[in-house]
N, C-alpha and C positions, 0 to 999 in steps of 0.2 A: 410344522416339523414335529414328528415323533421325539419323547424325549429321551434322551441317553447319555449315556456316560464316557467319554475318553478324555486323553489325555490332556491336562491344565497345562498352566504356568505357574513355576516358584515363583514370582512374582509377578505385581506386588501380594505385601503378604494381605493378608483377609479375603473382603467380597470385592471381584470388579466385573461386574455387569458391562459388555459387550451386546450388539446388535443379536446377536443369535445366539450366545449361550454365557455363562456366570460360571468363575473361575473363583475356587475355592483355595486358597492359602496356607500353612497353620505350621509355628516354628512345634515340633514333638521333641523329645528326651530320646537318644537311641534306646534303640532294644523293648521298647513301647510300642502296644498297638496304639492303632488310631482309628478312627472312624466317624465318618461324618452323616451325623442323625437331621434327616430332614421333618420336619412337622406339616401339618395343611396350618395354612393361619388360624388361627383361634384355638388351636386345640394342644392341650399337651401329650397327646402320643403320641407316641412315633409313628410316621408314614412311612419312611424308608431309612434303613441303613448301611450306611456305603462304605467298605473298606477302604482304607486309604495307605498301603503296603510301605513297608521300610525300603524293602528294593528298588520300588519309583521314586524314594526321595530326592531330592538334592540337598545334601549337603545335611542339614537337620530337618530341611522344610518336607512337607508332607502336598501333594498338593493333586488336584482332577478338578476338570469342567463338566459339566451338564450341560448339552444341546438341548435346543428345544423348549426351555424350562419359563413356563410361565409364572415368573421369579415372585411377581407381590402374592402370589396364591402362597407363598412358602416363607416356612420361618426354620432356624438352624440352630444346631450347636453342634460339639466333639464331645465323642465318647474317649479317654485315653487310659488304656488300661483299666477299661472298667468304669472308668470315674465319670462322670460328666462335666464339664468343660462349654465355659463364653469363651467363644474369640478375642482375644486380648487388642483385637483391632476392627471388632463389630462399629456398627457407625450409628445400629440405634439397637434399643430393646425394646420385649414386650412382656407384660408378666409382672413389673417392678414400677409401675404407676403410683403405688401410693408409700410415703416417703414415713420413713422407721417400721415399716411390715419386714419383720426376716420372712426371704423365699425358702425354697426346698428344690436346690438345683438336681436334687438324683427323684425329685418327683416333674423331671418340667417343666418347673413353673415360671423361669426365667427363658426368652429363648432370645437370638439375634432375629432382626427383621433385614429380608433381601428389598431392598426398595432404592429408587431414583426418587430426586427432589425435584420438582419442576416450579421452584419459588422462581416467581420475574421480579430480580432485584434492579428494575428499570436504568432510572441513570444514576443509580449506588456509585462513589467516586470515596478512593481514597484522602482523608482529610487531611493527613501530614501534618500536624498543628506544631510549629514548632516546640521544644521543651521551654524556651522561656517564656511562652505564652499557654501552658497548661495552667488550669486549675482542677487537680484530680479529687475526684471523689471514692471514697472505697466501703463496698458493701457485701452484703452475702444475700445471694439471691432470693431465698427464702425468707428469710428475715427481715429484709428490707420491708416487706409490705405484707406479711401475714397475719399482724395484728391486725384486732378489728378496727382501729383508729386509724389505720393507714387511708380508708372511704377509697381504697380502688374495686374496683368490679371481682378481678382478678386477682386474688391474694397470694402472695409467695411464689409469683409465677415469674417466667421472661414476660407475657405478659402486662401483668401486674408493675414490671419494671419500666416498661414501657408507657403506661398510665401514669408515671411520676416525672416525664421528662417535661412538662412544663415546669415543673420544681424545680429541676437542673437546671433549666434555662432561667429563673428567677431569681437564686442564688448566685449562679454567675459559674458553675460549673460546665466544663468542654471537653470531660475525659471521666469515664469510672470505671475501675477498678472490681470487676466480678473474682470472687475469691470463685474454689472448684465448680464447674459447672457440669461437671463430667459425671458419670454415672459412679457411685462409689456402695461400699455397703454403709447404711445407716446404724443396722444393728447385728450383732452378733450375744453368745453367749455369755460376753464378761464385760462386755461395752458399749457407749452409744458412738456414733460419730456424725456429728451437727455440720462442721464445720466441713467435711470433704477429705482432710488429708489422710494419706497413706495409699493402700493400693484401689486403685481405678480400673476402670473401659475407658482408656482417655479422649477415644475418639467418638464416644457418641456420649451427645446430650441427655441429660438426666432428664427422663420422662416423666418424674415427677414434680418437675420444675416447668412444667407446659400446661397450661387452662384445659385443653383439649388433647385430641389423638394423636394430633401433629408435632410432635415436639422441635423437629428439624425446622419446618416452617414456621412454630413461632419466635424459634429462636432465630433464625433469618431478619424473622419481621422486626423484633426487636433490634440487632444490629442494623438493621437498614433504617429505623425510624431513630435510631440515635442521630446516625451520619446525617440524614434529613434535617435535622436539627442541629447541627455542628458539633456535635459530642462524638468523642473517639470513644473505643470499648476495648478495655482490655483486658485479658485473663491470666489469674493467676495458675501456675501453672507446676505444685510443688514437684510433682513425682517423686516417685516412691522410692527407696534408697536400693540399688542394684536394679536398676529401670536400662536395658541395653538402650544405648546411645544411638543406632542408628531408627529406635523406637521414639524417640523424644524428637530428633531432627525431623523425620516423617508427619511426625505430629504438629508439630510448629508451623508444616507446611500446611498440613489440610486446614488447618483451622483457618491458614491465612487464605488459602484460596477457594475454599467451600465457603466459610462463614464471613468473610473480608473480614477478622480481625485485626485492627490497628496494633497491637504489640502482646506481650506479655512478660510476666513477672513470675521469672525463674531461682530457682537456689545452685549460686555458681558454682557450692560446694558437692554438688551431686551430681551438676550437668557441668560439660567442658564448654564452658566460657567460649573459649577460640572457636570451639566445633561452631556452633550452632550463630556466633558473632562472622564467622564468615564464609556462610552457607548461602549462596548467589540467591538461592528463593527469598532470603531471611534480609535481604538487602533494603534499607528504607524504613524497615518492621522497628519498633521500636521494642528492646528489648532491655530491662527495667532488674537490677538487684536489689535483693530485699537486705538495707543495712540500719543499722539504728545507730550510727554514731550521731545524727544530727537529733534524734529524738534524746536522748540520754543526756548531752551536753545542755542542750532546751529546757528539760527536766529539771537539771539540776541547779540550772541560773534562775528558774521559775521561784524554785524555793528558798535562793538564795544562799547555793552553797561557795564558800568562798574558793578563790583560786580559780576562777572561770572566767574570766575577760577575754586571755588568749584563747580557749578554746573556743569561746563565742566568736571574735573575730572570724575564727576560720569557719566555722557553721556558718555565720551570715555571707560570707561571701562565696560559698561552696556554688560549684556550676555543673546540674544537672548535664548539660550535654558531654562532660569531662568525662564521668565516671559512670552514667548509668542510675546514681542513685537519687531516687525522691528523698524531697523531707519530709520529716512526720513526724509527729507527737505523740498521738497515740494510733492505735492499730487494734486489729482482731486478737492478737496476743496481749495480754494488757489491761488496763485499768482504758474505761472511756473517760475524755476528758474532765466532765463530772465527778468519776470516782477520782482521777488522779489527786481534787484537791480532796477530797472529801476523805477520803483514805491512809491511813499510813501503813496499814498490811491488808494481804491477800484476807476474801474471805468466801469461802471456796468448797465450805463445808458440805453444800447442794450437791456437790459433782461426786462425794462418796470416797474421796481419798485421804480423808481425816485433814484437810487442807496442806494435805503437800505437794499437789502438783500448782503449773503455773508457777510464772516467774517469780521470786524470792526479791529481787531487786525492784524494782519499780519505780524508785526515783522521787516518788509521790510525798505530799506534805498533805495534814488531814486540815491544817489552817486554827489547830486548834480544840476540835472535836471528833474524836472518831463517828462517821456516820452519819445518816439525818440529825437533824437541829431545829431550834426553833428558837434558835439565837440569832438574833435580828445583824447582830456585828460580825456574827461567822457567815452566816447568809451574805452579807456583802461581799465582806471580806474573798469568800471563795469568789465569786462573781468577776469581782473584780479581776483573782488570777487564771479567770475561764477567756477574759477579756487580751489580758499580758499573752496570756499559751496563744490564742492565736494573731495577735500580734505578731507574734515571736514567728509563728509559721509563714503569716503573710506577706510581710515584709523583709524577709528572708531573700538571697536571689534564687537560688535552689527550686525545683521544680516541686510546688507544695503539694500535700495529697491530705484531705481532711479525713477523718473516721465517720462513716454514716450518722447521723443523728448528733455529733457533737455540736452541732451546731446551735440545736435546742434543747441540750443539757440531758442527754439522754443516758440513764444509768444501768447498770446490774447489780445493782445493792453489792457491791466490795468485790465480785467475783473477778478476778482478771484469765480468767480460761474457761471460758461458757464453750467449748467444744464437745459438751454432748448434753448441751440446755435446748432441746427445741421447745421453746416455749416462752412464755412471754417474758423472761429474765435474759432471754437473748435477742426478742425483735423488738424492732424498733416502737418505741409508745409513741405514737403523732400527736399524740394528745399532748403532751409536753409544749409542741409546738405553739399552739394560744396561750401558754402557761410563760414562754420563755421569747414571745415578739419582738422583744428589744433586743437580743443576742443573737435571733437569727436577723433583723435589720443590722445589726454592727457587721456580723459576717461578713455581708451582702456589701456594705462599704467598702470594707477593706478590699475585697474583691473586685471593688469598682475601682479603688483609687490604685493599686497594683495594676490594673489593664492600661489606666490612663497617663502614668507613669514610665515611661521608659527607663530612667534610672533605678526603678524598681525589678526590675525583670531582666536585665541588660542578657543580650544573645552571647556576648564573649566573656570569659572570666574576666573581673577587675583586675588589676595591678598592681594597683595602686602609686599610678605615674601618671601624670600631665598629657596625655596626649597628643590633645586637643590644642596644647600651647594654649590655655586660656588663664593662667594661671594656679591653679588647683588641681590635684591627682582628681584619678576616675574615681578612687574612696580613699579614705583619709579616717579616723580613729582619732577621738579626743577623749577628755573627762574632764574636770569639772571645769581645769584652763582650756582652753583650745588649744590644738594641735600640740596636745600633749597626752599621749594614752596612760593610761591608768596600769602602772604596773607593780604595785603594792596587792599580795595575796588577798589580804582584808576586802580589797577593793570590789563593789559590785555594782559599778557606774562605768555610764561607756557612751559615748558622741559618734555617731556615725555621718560622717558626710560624705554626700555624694553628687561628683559634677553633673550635671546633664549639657554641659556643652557639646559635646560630642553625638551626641545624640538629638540633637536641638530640643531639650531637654529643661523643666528648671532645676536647679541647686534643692535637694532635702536632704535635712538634716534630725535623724532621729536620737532623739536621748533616750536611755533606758536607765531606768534606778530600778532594782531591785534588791535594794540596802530597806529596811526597817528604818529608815531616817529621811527627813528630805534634803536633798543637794542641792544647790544651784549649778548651772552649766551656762558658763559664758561662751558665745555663739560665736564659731568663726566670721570672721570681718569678711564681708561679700563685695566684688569690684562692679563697677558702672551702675551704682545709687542701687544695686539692691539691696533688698532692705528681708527681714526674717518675720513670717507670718506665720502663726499656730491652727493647724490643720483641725488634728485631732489631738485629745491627751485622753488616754486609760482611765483616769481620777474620776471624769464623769463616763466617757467612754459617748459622749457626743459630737460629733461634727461642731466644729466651728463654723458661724457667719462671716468670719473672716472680714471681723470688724475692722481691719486696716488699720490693726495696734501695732505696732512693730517692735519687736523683739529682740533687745541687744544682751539678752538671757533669759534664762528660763528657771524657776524655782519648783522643780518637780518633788514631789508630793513621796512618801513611802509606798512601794511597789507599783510604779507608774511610769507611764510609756509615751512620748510626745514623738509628735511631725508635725514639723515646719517645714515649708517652701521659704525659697528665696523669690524675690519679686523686684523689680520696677516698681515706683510708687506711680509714675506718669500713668495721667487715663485710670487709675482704677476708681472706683465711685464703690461706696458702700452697697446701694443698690442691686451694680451688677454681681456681686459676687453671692448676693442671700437669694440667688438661682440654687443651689444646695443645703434645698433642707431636708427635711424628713421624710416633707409630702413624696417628695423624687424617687425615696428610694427605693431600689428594686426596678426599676427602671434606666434605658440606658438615658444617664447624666449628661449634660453637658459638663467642660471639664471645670475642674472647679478654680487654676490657674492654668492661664495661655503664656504663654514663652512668649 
């Protein structure tokens, strides 16, 4: 078929490739020319340029098809008024492959590509994980693996992200967290931008985030070898502030049915909640707000500020599927969990703003020393409150989300806004990880024992009422008496217990001190001969053998964290239970008590 030009469809808006010809979109400004500049691929001059008349508009949209058009030989943009113009709904580029190059869009150098995917995402299945069985991970695509310690093939790529998912599966992660993956500018004349946010191509994959030419398909591959593996993928998705809303709901959809994304993580104060919470595509989608009250309150019981008991209660017992929101400690905005103890101010002087941008608050204790150290008792000491933070996070009910690399103590020497660090102050050091074995093994526990727990994770918010008729609420609040909470401000001690009748479940009961002193906590009394065993304590931050001591109190230590199970004494033999030791870990465990 010769090729020509008549009449399109104002919708939808961009490219949509049809059997016999490609329909061209584009919202224009009244009283603005427009024209749509064709390229041969590879080249930046123009091959053809096509008017595209205010009179044929509808409405604002501007829009014509080309018959005929042997679409992958061509690449695109608008001319408007003169200017040169990306499709605001292009689905890939060509020209912007390598990441912090400024283009020259009035020389070409940037163009849309007309193309179909024909990735066979075989038997791809949505994984539905429910929220109280997540454990989220959150990275940036680049950073993740573009250090040279990272030892993947493919550095800073979807790729590259994809060569790390045995790690996720070894840590015990089923969900991460891609901050922007969308095509953005890196650099301009007054700024860098590292991290993605502000204005985007929301719908096409950043080409510089791909190993090779294909960016579409690797980033396919990548979501499909998560799923493969049982890892959901979700993206964050700020948008830019006056971003039209029927541009955002559009968007939410392709992503979900071109890429199978599992959800994303919106800002409700820019995007209308309702709209896009009850958009029939979006049904099932998990969709994730970004809030910090659980980090903040976490923050500040870490360091021991008084007056936090009641607002811990309400953090630990907080139910992701209630409200939408993860919990987390730290984040890409932020101190990593490293600097949080290590720190007590931003230090931020690298990013060239005389250190005033970046959060002012941070909540952080430095433990003593601002900074590196080589003080053997600060060096614990932090350790130990890198041990309590994620305590705090895991044993939380709340849907938790770690910070990439917090897990093996990964730093930005003070900076808490590395959003235009590309470079090794923002990715991740792997080398850290043989440096810090012991801390990614404790992760990797907690992470075990939260799966094998029910009471840990529970699918409905607590009550804190008997349901179960076994005698005991579903949680219950003590300190240092039993079933007596702590409601003196001073106070920074706090018993949580928790039934597992209901769940067929055992009885745990965590104590937390994070007073400078040590307490004791007299242990609720347990009906039908069970009896109270010490799991774990923060102090050493080692598993117990579950020597079969039992526990009618507990003398926790200054800044230190215990779980005990309740137990039957019948049938237990010391033997069976030193099945969890160390050699295990990282491995799936057998459980360390059976109900």
């Amino acid at each position: 078929m010769k090729r020509k030009v008549v009449d399109g469809n104002p919708y939808p808006l961009g490219v949509a490739i049809s059997k016999d010809r490609v329909n061209f979109s584009v919202e224009v400004p009244e009283k603005k020319k427009c024209e749509l500049v064709l390229y041969k691929t590879g080249s930046c001059e123009p091959f053809q340029v096509i008017d595209m008349p205010e009179e044929k508009a509808f409405g604002s949209v501007r829009y014509i098809a080309i018959e005929g058009m042997e679409f992958e030989q061509y690449e695109y943009n608008y001319r408007i008024n003169g200017k040169i113009c990306i499709d605001p709904y292009v689905r890939e580029l060509t020209g912007h492959k390598i990441f912090g190059k400024k283009e020259d869009l009035e020389r070409h150098e940037v163009r849309g590509k007309i193309r179909q995917s024909s990735f066979d995402w075989k038997e791809d299945r949505k994984l539905s994980i429910p929220y109280n069985e997540v454990i989220a991970y959150s990275l940036h695509v680049r950073g993740f693996t573009k250090h040279t310690s990272s030892h993947v093939k493919n550095k800073g790529t979807f790729a590259g992200v994809k060569e790390k998912i045995p790690y996720f599966q070894e840590l015990g992660i089923n969900q991460i967290h891609c901050m922007p993956i969308y095509e953005f500018v890196e650099r301009t004349n007054t700024y860098q931008n590292y991290w993605g946010y502000g204005k985007g191509l929301y719908f096409a994959p950043k080409a510089a985030y791909a190993s090779g030419s294909d960016v579409i398909d690797e980033f396919k591959d990548m979501v499909c070898s998560c799923h493969k593996a049982g890892i959901e993928v979700i993206l964050e998705m700020p948008f830019d502030e006056g971003v039209l809303p029927q541009l955002v709901v559009e968007c939410l959809r392709f992503y979900v049915m071109e890429y199978h994304i599992d959800g994303f993580i919106i800002n409700p104060y820019r995007v209308s909640w309702e709209m896009v919470t009850k958009d029939p595509f979006l049904k099932g989608i998990k969709l994730i707000k970004k809030e910090d009250e659980f980090q903040n309150v976490m923050r500040r019981f870490l360091k021991g500020d008084e007056g936090m008991v009641y607002d811990v209660v309400k953090a630990i017992r907080h139910n992701t599927k209630e409200d939408d929101c993860y919990n987390y400690i730290t984040g890409h905005t932020g101190f990593t969990l490293n600097d949080l103890v290590s720190y007590d101010a931003r230090h931020n002087e690298a990013n060239g703003e005389q250190n005033q941008d970046g959060p002012q608050y941070n909540y952080s204790w430095n433990c003593g020393v601002e900074g590196p150290t080589r003080k053997k008792s600060i060096i614990a000491f932090r350790k130990k409150q890198v041990y309590n933070a994620f305590f705090l996070l895991l044993m939380s009910q709340g849907t938790p989300c770690i910070l990439a690399g917090d897990e093996f103590g990964n730093s930005q020497k003070g900076n808490n806004n590395v959003y235009c660090q590309d470079n090794e102050l923002s990715w991740l050091d792997w080398g850290k990880l043989k440096n810090h074995q012991d801390l990614f093994e404790y992760v990797k526990t907690l992470i075990v024992l939260r799966k094998q727990h029910k009471v840990l994770h529970r699918e409905e918010k607590l009550l804190g009422i008997d349901k179960s008729a076994c005698g005991i609420p579903d949680i219950s609040y003590h300190g240092e008496s039993a079933w007596v909470t702590p409601g003196d401000i001073a106070s920074r001690q706090l018993g949580v217990l928790y039934s597992g009748a209901e769940v067929g479940d055992v009885d745990c009961f965590i104590a937390y001190n994070m007073h400078w002193e040590n307490h004791i906590f007299a242990l609720p009394q347990l009906k039908d001969n069970k009896k109270w065993y010490l799991i774990l304590d923060t102090t050493d931050a080692v598993e117990k053998d579950l020597a079969l001591e039992e526990q009618k109190s507990i003398d926790l230590r200054p800044r230190s964290i215990a779980l005990l199970v309740g137990k039957k004494t019948d049938g237990l033999r010391q033997e069976e239970t030193k099945k969890h030791t160390n050699k295990t870990r990282g491995k799936e465990k057998e459980k360390i008590v059976e109900s």
